[in-house]
Every structure is written in C-alpha cells, then in structure tokens.
C-alpha positions as CSV (number, residue, x, y, z in Angstrom):
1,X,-14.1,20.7,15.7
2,X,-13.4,22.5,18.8
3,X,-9.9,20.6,19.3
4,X,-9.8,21.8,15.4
5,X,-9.9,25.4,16.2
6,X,-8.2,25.6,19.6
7,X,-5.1,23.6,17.7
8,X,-5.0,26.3,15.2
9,X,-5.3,29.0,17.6
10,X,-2.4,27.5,19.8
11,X,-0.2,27.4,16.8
12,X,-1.0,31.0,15.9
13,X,-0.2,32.1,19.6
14,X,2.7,29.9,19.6
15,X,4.2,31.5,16.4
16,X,3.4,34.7,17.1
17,X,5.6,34.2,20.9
18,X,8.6,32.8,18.7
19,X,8.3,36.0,16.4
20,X,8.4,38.1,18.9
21,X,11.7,36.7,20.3
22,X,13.0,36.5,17.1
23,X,12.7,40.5,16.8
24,X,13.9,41.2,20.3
25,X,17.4,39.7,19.1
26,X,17.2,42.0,15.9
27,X,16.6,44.7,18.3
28,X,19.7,43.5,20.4
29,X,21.9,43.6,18.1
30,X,22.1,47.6,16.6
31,X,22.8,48.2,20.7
32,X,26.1,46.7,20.9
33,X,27.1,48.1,16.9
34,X,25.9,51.7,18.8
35,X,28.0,51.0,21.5
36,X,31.0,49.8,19.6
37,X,30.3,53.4,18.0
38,X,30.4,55.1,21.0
39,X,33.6,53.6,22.5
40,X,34.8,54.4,19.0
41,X,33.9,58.1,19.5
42,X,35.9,58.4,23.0
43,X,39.6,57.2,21.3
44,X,41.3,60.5,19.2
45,X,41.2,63.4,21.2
46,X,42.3,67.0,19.3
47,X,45.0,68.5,21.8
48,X,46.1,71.4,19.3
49,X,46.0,73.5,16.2
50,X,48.6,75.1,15.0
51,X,50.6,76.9,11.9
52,X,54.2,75.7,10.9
53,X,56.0,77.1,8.0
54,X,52.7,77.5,5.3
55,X,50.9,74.5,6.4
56,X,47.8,74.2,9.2
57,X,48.0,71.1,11.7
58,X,46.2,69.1,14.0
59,X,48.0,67.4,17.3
60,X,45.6,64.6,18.1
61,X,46.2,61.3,21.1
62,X,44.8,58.4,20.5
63,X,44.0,56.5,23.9
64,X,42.4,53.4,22.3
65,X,44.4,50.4,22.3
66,X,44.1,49.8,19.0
67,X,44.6,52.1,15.5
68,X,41.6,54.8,15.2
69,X,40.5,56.7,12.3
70,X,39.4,59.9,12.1
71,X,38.3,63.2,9.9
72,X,39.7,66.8,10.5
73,X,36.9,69.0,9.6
74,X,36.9,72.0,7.8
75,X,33.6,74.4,6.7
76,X,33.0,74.8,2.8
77,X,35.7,71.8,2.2
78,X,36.3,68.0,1.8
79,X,37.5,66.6,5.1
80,X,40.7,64.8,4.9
81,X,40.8,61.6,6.5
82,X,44.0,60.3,8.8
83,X,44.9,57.4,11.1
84,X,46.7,57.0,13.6
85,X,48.1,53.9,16.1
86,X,47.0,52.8,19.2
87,X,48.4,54.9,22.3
88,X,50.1,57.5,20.1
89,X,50.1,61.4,20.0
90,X,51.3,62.8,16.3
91,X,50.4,66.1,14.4
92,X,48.9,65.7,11.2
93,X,49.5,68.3,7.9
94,X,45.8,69.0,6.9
95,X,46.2,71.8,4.4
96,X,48.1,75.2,3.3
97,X,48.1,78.3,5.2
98,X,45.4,80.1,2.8
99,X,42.8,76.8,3.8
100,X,40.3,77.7,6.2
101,X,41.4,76.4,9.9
102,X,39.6,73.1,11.6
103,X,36.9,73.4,13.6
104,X,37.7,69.8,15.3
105,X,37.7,66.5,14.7
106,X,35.2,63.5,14.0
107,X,35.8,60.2,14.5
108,X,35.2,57.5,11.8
109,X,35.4,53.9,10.6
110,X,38.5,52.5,9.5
C-alpha cells in the first residue's frame, strides 16, 4: 500500500514539475512578441509638420531596414494609416487645410 500511495504521489509531483515548465514557455513567448513590438516602435520617426497649398503633411524617416507602418493621429478624427519603405524619408498628405493638425505619430502593424 505504501509503494501504492508514494507511486501516486510521485506521479502528482512529477506532473505538476512538467506543468510548470510547460507554462514558463507560455510565459516566454508574449516577451519576444513585446519586444518585436518595441523594436517596431523605434523605426518611423516624425521629422516635420507642415502646410502646402490647402493640404496638412507629415515628413516621417524610417530607420528600420525593412517597410514600417504607421498612424498619423489626429484628436476628434479617424487616424489615417500610411507606410512607408525601409531606410526612406517621404512626406505624407494627411488631410485638408480646415482638418485639425497631428499631434504625432503611432506606430502600427502592417
């Protein structure tokens, strides 16, 4: 009986120790998908806003090597989305004159 019960008891304990590592490695893994996130976060940079003829712009760089999406955004308004490619600086037409200006820029998914 007593090899009975401390079999039992070595299979709980033994199950339990795999469970555990099994959820350490579900931990693990929303780390590197925050840190892809946060690499993500450093690539379009906003270098300007400006007016030209009756239309508001961003000027935005991209130092990723690789194409990088992101949102101009603007209070009380849907944020229009753009992309741009890897190591390139380009202006992008975000509304008319009478829209309210950007306060920045947010990084997204592409």
């Amino acid at each position: 009986m007593r090899k009975f019960v401390s079999g039992i008891l070595a299979t709980v304990a033994l199950s339990g120790s795999l469970g555990l590592v099994g959820s350490t490695q579900a931990v693990a893994a929303p780390q590197v998908a925050q840190d892809a996130r946060a690499a993500q976060a450093s690539c379009v940079k906003l270098l300007d806003r400006y007016n030209k003829d009756f239309n508001r712009y961003v000027k935005v760089k991209n130092t990723c090597g690789r194409k990088a999406c992101f949102s101009v955004t603007v209070a009380a308004s849907r944020d229009p989305e753009f992309s741009i490619g890897a190591n390139k600086t380009d202006s992008f037409s975000y509304g008319g004159i009478a829209w309210t200006k950007a306060s920045g820029i947010k990084n997204i998914a592409c």
